[in-house]
LODOPA-511662 format. One record per atom (N, C-alpha, C): residue number from 0; residue in one letter; atom name; x, y, z. Coordinates in steps of 0.2 Angstrom, whole numbers, plus 5000, padded with zeros to 4 digits. Layout:
+-----+-----+------+------+-------+------+
:   n : res : atom : east : north :   up :
+-----+-----+------+------+-------+------+
: NUM :   a :   CA :    X :     Y :    Z :
...
+-----+-----+------+------+-------+------+
% end
This chain:
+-----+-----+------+------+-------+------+
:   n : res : atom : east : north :   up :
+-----+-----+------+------+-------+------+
:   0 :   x :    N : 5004 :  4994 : 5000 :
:   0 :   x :   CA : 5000 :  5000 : 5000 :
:   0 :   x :    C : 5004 :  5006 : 5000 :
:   1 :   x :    N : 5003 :  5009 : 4995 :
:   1 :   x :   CA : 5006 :  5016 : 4996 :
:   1 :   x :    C : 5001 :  5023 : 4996 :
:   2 :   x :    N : 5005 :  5027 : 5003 :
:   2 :   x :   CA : 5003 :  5032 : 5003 :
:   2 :   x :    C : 5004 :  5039 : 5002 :
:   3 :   x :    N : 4999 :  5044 : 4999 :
:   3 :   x :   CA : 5002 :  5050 : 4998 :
:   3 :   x :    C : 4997 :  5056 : 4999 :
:   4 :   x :    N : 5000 :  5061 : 5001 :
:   4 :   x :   CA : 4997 :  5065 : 5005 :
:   4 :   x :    C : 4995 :  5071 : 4999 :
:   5 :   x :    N : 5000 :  5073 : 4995 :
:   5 :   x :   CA : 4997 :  5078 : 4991 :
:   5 :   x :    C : 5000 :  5074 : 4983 :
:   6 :   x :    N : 4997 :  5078 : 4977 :
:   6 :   x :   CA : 4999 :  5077 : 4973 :
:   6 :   x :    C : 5007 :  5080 : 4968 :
:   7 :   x :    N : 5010 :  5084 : 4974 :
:   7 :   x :   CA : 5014 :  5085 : 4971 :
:   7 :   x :    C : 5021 :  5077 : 4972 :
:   8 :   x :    N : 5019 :  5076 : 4979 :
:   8 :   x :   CA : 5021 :  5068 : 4980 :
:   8 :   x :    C : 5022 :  5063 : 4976 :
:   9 :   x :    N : 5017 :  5064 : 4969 :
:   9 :   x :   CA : 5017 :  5059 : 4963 :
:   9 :   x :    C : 5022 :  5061 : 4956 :
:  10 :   x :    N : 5024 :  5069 : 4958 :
:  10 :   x :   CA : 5024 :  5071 : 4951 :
:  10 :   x :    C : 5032 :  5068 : 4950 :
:  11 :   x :    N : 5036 :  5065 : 4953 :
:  11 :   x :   CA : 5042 :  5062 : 4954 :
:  11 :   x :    C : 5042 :  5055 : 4950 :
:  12 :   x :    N : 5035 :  5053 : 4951 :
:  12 :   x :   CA : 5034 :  5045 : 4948 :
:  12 :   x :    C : 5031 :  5043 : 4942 :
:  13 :   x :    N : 5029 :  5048 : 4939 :
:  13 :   x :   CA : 5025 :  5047 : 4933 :
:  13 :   x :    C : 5030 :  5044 : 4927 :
:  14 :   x :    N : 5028 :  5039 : 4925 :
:  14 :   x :   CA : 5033 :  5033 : 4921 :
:  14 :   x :    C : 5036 :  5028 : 4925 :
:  15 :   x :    N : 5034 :  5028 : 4930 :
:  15 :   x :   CA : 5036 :  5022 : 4936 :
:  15 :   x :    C : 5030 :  5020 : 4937 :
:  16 :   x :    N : 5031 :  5012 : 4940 :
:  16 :   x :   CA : 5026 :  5009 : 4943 :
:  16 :   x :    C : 5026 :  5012 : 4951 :
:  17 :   x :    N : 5019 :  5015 : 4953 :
:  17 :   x :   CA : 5017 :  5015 : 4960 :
:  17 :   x :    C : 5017 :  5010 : 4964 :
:  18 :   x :    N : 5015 :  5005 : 4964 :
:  18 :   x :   CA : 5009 :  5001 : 4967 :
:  18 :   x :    C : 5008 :  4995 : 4964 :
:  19 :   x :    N : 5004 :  4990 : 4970 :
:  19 :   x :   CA : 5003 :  4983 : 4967 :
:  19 :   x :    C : 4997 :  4982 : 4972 :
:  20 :   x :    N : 4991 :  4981 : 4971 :
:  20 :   x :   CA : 4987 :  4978 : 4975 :
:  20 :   x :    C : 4988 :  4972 : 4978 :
:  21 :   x :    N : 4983 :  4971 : 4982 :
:  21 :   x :   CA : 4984 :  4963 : 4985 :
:  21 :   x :    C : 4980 :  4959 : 4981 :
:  22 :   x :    N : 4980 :  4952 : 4980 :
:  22 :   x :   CA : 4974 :  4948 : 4976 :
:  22 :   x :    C : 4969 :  4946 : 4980 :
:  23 :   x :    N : 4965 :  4945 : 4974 :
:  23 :   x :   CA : 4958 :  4946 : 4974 :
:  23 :   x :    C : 4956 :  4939 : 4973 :
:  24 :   x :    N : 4952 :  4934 : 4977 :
:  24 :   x :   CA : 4949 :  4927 : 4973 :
:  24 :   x :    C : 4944 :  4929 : 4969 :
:  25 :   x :    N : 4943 :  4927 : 4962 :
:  25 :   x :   CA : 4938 :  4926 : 4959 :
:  25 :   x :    C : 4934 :  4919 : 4960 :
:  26 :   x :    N : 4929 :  4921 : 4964 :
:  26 :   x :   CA : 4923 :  4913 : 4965 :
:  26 :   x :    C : 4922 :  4913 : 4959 :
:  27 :   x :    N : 4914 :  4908 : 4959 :
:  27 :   x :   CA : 4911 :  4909 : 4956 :
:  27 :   x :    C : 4903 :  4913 : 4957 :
:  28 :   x :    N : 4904 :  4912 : 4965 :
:  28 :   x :   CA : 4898 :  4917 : 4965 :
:  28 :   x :    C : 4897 :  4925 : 4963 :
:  29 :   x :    N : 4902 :  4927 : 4965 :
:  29 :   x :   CA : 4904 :  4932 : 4962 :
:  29 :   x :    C : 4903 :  4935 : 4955 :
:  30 :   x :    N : 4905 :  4929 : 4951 :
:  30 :   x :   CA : 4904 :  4927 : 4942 :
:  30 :   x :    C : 4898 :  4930 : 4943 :
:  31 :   x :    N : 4892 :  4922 : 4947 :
:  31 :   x :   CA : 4886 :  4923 : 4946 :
:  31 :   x :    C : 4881 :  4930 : 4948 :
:  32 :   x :    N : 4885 :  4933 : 4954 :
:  32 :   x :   CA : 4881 :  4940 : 4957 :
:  32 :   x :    C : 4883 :  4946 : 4949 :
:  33 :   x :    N : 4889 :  4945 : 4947 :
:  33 :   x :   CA : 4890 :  4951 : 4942 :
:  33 :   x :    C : 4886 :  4948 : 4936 :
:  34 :   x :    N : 4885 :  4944 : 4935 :
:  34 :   x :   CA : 4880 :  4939 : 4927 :
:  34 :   x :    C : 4872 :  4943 : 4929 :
:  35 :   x :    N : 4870 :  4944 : 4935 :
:  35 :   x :   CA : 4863 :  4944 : 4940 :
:  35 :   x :    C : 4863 :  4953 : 4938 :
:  36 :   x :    N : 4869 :  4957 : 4939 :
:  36 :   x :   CA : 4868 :  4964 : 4939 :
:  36 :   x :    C : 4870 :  4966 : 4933 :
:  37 :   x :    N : 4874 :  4962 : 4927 :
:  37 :   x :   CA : 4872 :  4965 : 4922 :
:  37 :   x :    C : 4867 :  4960 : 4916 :
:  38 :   x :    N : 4864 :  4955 : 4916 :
:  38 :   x :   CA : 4860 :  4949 : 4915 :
:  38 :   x :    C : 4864 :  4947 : 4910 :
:  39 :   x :    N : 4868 :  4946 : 4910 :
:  39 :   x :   CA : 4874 :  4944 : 4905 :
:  39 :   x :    C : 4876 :  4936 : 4908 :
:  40 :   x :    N : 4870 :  4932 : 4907 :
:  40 :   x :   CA : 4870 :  4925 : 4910 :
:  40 :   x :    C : 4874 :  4920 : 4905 :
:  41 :   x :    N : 4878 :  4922 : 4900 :
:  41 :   x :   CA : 4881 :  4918 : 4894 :
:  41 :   x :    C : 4885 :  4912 : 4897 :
:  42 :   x :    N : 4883 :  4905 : 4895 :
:  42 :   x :   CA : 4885 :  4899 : 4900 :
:  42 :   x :    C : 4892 :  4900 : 4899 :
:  43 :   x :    N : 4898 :  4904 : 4896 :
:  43 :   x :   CA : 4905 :  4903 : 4899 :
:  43 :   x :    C : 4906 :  4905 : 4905 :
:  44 :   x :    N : 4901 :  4909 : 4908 :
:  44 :   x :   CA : 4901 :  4911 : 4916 :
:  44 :   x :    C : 4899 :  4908 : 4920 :
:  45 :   x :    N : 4892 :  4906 : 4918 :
:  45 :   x :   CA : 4888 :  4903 : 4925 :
:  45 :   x :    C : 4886 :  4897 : 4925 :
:  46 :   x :    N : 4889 :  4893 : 4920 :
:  46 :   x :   CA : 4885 :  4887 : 4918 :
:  46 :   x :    C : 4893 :  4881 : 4920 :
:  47 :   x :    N : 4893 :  4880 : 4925 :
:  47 :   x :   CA : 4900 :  4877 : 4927 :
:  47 :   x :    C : 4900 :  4866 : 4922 :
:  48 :   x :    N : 4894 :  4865 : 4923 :
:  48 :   x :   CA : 4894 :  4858 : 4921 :
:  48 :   x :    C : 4895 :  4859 : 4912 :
:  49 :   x :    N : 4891 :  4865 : 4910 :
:  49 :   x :   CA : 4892 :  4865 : 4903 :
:  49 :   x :    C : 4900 :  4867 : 4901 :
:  50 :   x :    N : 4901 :  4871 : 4904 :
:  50 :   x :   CA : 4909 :  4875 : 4904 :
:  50 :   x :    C : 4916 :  4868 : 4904 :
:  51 :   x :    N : 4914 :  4864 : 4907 :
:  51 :   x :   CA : 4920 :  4859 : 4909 :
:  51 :   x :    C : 4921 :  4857 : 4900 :
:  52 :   x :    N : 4917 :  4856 : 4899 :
:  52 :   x :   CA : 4916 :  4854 : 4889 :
:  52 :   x :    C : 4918 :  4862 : 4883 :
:  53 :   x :    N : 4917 :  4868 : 4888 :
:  53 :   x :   CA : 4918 :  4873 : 4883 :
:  53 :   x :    C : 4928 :  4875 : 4882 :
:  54 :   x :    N : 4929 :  4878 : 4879 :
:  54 :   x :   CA : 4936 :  4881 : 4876 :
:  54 :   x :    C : 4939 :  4879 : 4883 :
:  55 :   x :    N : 4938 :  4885 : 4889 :
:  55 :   x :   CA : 4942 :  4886 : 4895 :
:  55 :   x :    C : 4942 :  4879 : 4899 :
:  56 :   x :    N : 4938 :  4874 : 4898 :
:  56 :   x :   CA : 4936 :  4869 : 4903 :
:  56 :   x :    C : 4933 :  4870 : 4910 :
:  57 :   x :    N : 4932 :  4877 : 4911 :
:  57 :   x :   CA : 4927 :  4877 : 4918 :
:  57 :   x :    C : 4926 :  4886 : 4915 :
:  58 :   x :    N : 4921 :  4889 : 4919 :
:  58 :   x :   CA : 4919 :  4896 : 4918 :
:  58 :   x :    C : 4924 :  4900 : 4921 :
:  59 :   x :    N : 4924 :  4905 : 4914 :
:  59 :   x :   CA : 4925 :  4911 : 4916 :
:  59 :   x :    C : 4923 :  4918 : 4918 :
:  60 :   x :    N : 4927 :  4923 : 4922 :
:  60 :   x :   CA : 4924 :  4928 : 4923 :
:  60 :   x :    C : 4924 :  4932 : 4916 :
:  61 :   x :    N : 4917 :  4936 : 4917 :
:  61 :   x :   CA : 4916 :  4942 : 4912 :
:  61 :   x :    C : 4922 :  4949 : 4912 :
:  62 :   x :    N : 4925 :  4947 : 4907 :
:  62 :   x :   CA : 4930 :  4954 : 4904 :
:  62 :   x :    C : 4926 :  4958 : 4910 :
:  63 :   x :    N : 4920 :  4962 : 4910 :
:  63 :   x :   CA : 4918 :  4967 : 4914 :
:  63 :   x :    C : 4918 :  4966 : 4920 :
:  64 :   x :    N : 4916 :  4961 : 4922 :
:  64 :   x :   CA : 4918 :  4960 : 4932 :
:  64 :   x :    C : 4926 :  4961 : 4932 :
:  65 :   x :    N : 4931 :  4959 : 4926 :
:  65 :   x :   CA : 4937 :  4962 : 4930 :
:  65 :   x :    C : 4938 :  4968 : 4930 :
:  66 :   x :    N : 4937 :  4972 : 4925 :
:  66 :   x :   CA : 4938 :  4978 : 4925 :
:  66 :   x :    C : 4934 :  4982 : 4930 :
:  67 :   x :    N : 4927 :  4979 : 4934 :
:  67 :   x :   CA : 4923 :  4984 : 4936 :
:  67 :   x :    C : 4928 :  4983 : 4943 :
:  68 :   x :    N : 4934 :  4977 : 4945 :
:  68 :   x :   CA : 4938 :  4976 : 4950 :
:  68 :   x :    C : 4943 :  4985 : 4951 :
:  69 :   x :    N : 4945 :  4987 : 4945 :
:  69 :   x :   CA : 4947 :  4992 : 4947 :
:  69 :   x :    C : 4947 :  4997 : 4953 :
:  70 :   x :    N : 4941 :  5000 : 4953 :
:  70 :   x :   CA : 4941 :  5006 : 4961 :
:  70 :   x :    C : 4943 :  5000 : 4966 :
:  71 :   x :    N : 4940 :  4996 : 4967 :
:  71 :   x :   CA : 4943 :  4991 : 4974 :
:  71 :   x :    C : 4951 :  4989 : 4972 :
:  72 :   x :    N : 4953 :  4987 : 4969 :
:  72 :   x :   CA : 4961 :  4985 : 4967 :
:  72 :   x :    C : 4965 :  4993 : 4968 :
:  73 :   x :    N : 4962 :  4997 : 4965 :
:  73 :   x :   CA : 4965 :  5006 : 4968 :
:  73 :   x :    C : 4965 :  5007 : 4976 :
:  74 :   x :    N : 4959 :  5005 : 4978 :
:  74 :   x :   CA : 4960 :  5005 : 4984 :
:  74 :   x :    C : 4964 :  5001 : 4989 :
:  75 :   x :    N : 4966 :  4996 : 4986 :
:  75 :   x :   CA : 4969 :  4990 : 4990 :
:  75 :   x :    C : 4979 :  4994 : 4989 :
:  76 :   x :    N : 4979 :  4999 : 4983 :
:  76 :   x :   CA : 4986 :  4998 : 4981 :
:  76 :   x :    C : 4987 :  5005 : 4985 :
:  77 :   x :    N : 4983 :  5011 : 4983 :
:  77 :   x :   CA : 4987 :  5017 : 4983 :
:  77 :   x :    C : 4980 :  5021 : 4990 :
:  78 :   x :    N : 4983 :  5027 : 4993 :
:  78 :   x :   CA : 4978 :  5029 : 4997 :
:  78 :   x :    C : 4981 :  5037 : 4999 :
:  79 :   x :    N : 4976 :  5041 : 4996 :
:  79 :   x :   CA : 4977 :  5049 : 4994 :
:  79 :   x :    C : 4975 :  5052 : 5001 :
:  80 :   x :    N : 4977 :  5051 : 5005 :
:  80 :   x :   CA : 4976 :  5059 : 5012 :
:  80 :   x :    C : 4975 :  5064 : 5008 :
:  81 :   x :    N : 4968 :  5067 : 5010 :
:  81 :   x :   CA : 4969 :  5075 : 5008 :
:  81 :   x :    C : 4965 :  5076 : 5004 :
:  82 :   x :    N : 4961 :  5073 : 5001 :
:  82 :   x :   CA : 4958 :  5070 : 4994 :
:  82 :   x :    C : 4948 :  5071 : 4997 :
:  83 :   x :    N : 4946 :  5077 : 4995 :
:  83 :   x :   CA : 4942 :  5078 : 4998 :
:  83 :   x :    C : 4934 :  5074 : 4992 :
:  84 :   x :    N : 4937 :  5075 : 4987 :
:  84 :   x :   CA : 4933 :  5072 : 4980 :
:  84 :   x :    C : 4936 :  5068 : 4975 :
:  85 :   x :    N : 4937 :  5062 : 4973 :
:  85 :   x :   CA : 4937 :  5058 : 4969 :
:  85 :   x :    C : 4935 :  5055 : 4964 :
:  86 :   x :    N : 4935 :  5058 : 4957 :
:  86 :   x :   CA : 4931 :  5057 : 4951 :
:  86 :   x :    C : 4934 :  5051 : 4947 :
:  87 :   x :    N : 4930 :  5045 : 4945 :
:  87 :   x :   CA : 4932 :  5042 : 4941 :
:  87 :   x :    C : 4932 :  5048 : 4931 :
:  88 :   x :    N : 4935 :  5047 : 4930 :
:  88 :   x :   CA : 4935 :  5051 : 4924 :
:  88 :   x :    C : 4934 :  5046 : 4917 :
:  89 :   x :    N : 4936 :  5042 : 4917 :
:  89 :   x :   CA : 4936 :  5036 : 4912 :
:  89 :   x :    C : 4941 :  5032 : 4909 :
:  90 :   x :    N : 4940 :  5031 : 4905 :
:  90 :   x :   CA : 4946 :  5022 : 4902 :
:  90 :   x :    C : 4946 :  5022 : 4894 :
:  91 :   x :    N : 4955 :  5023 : 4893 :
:  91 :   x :   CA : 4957 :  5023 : 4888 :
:  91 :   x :    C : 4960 :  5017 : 4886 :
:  92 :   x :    N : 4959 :  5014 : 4880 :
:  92 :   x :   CA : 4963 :  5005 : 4878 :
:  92 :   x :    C : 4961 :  5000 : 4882 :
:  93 :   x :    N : 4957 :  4999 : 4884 :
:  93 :   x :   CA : 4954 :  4994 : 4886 :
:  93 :   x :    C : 4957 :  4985 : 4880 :
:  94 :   x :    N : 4959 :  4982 : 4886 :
:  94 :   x :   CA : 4959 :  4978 : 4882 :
:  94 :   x :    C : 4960 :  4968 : 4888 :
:  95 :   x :    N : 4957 :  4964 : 4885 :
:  95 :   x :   CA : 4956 :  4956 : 4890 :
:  95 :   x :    C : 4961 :  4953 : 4886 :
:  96 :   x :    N : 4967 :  4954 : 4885 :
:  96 :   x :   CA : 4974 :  4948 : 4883 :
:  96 :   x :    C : 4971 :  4940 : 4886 :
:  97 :   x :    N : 4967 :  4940 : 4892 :
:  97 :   x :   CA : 4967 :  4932 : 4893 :
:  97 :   x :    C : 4963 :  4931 : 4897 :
:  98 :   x :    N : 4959 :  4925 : 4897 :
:  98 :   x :   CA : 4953 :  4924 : 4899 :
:  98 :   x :    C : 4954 :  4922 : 4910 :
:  99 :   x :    N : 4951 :  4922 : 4911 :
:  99 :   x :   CA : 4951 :  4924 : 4922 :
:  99 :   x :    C : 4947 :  4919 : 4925 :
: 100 :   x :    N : 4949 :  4911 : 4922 :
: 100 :   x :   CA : 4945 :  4905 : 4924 :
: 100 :   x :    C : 4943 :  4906 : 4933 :
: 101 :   x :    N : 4937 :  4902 : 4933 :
: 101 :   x :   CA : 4934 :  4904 : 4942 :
: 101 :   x :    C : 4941 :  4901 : 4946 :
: 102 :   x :    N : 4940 :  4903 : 4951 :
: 102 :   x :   CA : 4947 :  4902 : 4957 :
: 102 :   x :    C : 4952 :  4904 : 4955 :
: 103 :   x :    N : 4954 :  4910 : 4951 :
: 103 :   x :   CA : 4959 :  4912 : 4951 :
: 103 :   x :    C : 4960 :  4918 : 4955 :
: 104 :   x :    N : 4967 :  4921 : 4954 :
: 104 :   x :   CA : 4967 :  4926 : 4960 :
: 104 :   x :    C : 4971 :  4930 : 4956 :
: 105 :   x :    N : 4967 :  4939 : 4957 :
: 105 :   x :   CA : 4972 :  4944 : 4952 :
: 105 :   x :    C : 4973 :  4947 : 4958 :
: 106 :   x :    N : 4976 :  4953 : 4954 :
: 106 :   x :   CA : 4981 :  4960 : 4959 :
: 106 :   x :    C : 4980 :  4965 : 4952 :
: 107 :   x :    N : 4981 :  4972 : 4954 :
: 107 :   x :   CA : 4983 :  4975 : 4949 :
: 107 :   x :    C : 4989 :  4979 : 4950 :
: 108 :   x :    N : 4991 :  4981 : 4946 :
: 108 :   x :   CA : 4999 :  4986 : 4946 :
: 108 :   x :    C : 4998 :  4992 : 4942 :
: 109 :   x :    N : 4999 :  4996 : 4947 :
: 109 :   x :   CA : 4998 :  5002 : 4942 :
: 109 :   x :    C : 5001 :  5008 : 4940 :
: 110 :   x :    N : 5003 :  5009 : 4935 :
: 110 :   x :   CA : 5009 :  5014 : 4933 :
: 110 :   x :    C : 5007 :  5021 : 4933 :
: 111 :   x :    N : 5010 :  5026 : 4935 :
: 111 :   x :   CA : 5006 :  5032 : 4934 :
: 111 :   x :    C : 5011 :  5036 : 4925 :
: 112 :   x :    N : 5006 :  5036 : 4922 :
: 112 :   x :   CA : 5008 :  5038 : 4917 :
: 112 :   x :    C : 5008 :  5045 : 4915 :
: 113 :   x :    N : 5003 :  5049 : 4919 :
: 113 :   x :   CA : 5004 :  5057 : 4916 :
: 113 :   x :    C : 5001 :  5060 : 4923 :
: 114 :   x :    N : 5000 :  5067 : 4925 :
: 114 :   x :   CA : 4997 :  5070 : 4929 :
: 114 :   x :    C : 4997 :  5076 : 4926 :
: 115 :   x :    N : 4992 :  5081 : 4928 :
: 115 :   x :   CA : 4990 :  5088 : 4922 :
: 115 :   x :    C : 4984 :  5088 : 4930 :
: 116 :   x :    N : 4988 :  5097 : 4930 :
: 116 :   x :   CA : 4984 :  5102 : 4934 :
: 116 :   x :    C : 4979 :  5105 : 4932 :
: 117 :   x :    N : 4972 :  5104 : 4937 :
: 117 :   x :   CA : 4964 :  5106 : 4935 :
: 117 :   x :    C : 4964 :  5112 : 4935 :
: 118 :   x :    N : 4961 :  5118 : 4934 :
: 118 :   x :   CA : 4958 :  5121 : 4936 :
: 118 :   x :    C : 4953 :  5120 : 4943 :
: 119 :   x :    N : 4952 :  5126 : 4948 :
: 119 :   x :   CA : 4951 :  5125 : 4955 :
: 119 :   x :    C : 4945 :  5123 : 4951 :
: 120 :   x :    N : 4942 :  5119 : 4959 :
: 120 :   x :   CA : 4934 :  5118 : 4957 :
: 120 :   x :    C : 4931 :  5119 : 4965 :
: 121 :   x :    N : 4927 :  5125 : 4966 :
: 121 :   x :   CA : 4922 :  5125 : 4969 :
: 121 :   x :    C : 4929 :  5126 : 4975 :
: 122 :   x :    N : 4935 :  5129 : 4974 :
: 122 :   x :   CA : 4942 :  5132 : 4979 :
: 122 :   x :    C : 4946 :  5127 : 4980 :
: 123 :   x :    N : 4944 :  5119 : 4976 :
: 123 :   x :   CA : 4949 :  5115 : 4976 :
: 123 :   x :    C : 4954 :  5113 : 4970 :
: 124 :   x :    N : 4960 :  5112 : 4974 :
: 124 :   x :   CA : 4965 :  5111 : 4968 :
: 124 :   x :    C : 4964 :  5105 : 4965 :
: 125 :   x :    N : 4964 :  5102 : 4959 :
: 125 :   x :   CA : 4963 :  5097 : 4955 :
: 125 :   x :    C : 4969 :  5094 : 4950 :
: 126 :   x :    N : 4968 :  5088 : 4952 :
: 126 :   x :   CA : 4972 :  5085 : 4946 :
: 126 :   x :    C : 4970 :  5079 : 4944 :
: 127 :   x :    N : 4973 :  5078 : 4936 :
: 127 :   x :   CA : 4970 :  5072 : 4932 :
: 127 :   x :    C : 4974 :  5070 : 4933 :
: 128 :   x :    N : 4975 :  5063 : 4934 :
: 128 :   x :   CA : 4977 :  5056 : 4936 :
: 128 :   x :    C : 4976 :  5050 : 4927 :
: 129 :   x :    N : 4983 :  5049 : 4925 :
: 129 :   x :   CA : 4982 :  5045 : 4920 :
: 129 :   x :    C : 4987 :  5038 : 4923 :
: 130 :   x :    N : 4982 :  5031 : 4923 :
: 130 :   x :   CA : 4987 :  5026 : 4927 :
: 130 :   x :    C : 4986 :  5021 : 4920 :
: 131 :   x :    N : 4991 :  5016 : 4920 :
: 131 :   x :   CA : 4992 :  5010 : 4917 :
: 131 :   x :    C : 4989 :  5005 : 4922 :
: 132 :   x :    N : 4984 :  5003 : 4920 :
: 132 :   x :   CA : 4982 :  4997 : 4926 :
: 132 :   x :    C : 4983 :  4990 : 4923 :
: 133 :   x :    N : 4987 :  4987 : 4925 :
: 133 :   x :   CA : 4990 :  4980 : 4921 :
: 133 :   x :    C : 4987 :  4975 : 4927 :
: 134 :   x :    N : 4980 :  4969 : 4927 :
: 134 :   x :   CA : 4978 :  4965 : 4932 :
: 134 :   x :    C : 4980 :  4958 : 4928 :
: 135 :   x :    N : 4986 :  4956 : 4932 :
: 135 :   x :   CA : 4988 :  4952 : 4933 :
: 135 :   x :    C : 4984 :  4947 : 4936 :
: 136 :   x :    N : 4984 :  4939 : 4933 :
: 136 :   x :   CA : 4983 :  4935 : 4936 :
: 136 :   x :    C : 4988 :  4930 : 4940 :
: 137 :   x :    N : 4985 :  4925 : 4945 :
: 137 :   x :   CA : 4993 :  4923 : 4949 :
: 137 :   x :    C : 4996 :  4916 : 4944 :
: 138 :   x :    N : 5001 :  4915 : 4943 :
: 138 :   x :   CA : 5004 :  4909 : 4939 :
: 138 :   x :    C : 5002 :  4910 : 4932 :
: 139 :   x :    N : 5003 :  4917 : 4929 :
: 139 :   x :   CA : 5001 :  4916 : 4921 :
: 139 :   x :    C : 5006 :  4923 : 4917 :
: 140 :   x :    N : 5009 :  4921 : 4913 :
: 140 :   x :   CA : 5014 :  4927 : 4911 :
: 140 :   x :    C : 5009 :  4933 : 4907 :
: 141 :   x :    N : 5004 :  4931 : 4908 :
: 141 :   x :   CA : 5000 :  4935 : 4902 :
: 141 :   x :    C : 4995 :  4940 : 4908 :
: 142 :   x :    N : 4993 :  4945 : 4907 :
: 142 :   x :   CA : 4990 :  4948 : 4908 :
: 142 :   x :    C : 4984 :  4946 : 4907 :
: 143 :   x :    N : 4976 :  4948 : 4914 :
: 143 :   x :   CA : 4969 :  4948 : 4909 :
: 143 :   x :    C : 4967 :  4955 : 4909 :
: 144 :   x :    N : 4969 :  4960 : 4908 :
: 144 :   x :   CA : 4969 :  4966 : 4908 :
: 144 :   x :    C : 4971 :  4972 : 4909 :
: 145 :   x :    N : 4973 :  4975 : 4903 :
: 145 :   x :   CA : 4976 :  4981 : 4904 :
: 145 :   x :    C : 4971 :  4985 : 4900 :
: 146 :   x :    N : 4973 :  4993 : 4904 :
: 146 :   x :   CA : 4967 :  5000 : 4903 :
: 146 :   x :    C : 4971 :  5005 : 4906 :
: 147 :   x :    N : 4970 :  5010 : 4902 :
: 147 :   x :   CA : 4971 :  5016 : 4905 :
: 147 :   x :    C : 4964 :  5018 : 4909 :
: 148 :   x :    N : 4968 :  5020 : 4916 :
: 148 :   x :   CA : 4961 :  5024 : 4920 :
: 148 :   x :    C : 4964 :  5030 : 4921 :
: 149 :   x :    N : 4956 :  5034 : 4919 :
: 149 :   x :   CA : 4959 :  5041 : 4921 :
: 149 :   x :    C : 4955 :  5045 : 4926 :
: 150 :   x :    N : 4958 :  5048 : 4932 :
: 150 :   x :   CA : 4954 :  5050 : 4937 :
: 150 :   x :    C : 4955 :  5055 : 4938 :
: 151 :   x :    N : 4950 :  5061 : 4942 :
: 151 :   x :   CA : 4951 :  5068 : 4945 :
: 151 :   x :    C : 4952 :  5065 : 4953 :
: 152 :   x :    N : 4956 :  5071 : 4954 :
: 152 :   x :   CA : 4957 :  5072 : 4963 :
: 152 :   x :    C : 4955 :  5077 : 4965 :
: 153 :   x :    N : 4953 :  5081 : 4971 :
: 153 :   x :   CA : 4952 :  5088 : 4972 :
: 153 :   x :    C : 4954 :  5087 : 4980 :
: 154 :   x :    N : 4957 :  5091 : 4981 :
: 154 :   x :   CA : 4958 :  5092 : 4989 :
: 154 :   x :    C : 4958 :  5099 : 4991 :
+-----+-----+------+------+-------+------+
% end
């Protein structure tokens, strides 16, 4: 976990990796709760008897339940003191390099690649936050997702 109190604290690392969350198991219930909230019940996720016969040989997680792993992986890696508003901004290059069979366990790493000064808002100082989120799975050279995430901070 790393901590940082202001933004000027970061302006030293931008092109370095920050941070590494801790991992995350991926059940199946889990699968099945995000299948229920988005109804995106497609049997590579939740159909575990028919899954044993499909491509991966048991279900996998939906491309989107990893990436909606994001804000909590953020949380587990980095922790902003001072930080009185936090804007998800959005995601550039999204991309699933490799599939996230049930019982695995990810982390994410995230690189800080740009920062750019907001204008105040509302007498707070602001900054955009551009990260490399690369979510590693455990025992696999290959990534199941990299994204740019891009965020406001205002303190």
């Amino acid at each position: 976990m790393r901590e940082f109190n202001s933004i000027e604290e970061l302006q030293s690392l931008v092109g370095q990796e920050v941070a590494v969350s801790d991992w995350v198991t991926i059940d199946q219930e889990r699968i099945d709760r995000f299948a229920d909230a988005t109804s995106d019940h497609q049997w590579i996720h939740v159909d575990p008897e028919r899954a044993k016969s499909g491509p991966f040989g048991t279900t996998v997680a939906h491309g989107f339940l990893t990436l909606s792993l994001l804000p909590y992986l953020t949380h587990q890696a980095i922790t902003f003191n001072n930080t009185k508003l936090a804007i998800n901004y959005g995601l550039d290059r999204v991309r699933f390099p490799a599939p996230v069979p049930v019982g695995s366990r990810l982390r994410g790493r995230f690189k800080l690649q740009k920062i750019e000064i907001l204008k105040p808002l509302r007498g707070m100082q602001g900054a955009q936050l551009v990260w490399e989120v690369t979510i590693e799975r455990e025992g696999s050279s290959k990534p199941v997702c990299v994204a740019e995430s891009v965020s406001r901070r205002y303190g």
